[in-house]
C-alpha positions in Angstrom: -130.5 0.1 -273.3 -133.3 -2.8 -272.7 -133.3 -5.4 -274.7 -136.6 -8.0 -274.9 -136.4 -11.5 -275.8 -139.2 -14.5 -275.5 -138.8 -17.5 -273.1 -141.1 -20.0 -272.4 -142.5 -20.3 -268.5 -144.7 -22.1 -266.8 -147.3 -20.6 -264.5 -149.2 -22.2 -261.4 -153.3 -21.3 -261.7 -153.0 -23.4 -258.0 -153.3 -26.7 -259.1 -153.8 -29.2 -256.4 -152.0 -31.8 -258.8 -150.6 -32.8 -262.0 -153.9 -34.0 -263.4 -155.5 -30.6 -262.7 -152.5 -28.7 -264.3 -153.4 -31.4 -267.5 -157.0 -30.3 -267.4 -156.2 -26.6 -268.1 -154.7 -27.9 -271.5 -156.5 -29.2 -275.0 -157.2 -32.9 -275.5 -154.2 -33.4 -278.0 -151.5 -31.7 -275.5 -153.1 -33.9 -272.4 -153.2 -36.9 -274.3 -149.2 -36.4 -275.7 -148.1 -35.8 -271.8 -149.4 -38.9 -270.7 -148.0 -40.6 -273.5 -144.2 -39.0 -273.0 -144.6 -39.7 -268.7 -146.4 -43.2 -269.5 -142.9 -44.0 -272.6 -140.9 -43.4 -269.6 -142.5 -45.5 -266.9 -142.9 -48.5 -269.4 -139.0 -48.0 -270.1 -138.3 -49.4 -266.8 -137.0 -45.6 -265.4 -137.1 -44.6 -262.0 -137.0 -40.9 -261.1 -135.8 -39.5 -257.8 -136.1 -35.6 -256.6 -133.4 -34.5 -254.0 -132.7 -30.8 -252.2 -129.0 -29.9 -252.5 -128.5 -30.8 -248.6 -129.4 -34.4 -249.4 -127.0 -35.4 -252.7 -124.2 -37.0 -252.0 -120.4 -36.3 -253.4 -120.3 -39.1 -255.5 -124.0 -38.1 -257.0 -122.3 -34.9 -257.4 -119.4 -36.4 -259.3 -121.4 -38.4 -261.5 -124.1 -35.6 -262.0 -120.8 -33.3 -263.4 -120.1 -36.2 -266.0 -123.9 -35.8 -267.2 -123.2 -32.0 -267.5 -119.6 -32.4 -269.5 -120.8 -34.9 -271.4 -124.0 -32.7 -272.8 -121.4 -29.5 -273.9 -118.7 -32.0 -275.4 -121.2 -33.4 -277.7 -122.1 -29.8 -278.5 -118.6 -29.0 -278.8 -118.7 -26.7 -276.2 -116.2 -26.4 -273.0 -117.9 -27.7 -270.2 -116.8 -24.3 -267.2 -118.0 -26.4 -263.9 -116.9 -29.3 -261.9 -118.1 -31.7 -259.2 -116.1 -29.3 -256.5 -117.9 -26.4 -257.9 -121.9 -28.4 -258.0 -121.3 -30.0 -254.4 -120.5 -26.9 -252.7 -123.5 -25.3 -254.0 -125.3 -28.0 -253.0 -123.6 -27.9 -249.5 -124.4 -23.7 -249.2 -127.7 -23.8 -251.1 -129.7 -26.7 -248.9 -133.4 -26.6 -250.5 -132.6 -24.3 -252.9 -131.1 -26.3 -255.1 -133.0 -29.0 -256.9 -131.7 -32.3 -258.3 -133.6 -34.7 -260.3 -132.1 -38.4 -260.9 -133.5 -40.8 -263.1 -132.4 -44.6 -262.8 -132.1 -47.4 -265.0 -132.5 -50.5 -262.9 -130.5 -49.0 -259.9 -128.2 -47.1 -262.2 -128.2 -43.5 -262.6 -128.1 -42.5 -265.9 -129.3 -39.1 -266.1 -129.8 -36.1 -264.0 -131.6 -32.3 -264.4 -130.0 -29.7 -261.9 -132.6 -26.3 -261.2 -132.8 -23.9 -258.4 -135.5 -22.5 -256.7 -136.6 -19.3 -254.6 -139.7 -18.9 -252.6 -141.8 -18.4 -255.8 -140.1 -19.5 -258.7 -138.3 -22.7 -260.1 -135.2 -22.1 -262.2 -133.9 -25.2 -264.8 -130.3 -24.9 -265.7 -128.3 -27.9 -266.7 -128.6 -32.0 -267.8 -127.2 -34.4 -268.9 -127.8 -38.1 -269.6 -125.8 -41.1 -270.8 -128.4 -43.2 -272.4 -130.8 -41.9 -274.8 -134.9 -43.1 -273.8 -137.7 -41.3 -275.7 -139.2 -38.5 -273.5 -136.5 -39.0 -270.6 -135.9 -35.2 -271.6 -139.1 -34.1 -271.0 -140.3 -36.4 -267.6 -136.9 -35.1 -265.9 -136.5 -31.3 -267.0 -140.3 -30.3 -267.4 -142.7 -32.5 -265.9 -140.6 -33.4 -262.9 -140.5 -29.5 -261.9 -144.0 -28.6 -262.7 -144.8 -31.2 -260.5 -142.4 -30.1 -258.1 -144.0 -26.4 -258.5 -147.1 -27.9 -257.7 -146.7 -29.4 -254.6 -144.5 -26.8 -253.1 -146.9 -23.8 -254.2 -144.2 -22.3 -256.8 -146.1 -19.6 -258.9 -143.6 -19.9 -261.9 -141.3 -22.2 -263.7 -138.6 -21.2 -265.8 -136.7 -24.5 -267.5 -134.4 -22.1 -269.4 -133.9 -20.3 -272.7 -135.6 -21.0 -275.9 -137.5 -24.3 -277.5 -140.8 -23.8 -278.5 -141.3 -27.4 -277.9 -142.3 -26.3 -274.8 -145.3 -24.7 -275.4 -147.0 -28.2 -276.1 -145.7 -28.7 -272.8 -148.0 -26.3 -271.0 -145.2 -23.3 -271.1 -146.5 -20.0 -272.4 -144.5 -17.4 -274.5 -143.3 -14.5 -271.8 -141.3 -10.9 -272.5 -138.6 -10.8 -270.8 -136.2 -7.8 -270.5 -132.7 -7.3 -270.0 -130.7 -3.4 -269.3 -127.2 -3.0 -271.1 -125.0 0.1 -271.0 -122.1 0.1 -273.9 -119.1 2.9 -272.9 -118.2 3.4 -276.3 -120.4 5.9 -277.9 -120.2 4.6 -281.5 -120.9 1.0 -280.5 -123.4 2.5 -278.3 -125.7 3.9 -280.7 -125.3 1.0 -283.8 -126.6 -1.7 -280.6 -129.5 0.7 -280.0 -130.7 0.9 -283.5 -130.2 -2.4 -284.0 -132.0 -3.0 -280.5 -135.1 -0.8 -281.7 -135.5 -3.3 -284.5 -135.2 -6.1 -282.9 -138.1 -5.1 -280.9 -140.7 -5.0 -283.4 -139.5 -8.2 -284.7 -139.9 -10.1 -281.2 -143.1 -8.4 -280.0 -144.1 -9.8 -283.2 -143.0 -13.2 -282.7 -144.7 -13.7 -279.1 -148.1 -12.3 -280.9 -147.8 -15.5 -283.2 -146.7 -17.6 -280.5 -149.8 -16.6 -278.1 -152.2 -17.2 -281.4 -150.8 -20.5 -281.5 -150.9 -21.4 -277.5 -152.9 -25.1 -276.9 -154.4 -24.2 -273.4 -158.1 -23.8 -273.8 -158.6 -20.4 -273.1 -155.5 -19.2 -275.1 -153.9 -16.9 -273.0 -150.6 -15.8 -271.9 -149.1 -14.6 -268.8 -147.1 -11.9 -270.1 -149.0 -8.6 -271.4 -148.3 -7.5 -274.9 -146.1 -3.8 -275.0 -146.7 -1.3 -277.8 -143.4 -1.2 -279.9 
């Protein structure tokens, strides 16, 4: 059974830089990026980008307090510890991306994302201050940038938020396969999947009417239903 769902991605047009990625967007959507990235400069925040192979233990050890501390006020059950991040960081090297943001020498915040030849993959953060935008300059703009001067084609920061899509991320299918044993259970998921369908092609059509790039179009080709 295939099962499609919307994410929000960000796509490299080869950009030379930041400013050319802005350029690509509306008036409104440049001017509200500067203003988040400029909120966080004038905050006094310093932001650092480091391959796995460079983080120390102890950044790994703090960095795991960031990502508990985000599910327990969720109330969710943090699954992974500092053991578990610095040995990925340790077997991973360049693939693994970690971006620090200080608050005069002090770390207080951190976005962890992965990367393969072609794409860059956000997964976790966590902070322990609140600063208006931090979000943003850290988990977005930080890895477009990132994209940018590495020659990534895509970025995906991670399941929903249409936030994003002021943020130059466009609406994108994507598709997941599932195979139920049990026969019953089998066929109520598939008619419940075939509805689904028609409801989320519908929702990225009214997402890509809505997109704030100039031209208005999204990477992802609409399917018939």
């Amino acid at each position: 059974m295939e099962r499609l769902g919307v994410q929000f991605h960000w796509h490299n047009r080869g950009y030379a830089e930041f400013e050319d990625f802005l350029a690509s967007l509306t008036s409104k959507r440049r001017k509200n990026i500067r203003r988040e990235r400029r909120l966080v400069q004038q905050a006094g925040l310093e932001l650092e980008l480091l391959h796995g192979d460079q983080v120390s233990e102890s950044a790994w050890q703090r960095f795991a307090g960031f990502y508990a501390k985000t599910f327990e006020d969720r109330y969710s059950l943090p699954t992974l510890n500092a053991g578990f991040f610095a040995e990925v960081g340790r077997s991973l090297g360049r693939q693994v991306v970690l971006v620090q943001a200080y608050e005069m020498g002090e770390c207080i915040a951190a976005a962890l994302m992965f990367r393969s030849d072609s794409t860059l993959y956000g997964r976790h953060w966590g902070s322990i201050r609140d600063y208006d935008s931090l979000h943003f300059e850290a988990c977005y703009y930080q890895g477009i940038d990132y994209c940018i001067q590495e020659g990534l084609q895509r970025f995906e920061p991670g399941a929903q938020g249409e936030h994003k899509i002021w943020r130059g991320f466009l609406p994108t299918l994507t598709y997941s396969r599932h195979w139920i044993v049990d026969p019953v259970f089998r066929a109520a998921i598939e008619d419940f999947l075939q509805r689904e369908r028609i409801t989320v092609l519908d929702y990225k059509r009214s997402l890509d009417r809505a997109l704030p790039t100039g031209n208005n179009a999204s990477f992802q080709g609409t399917i018939s239903a």
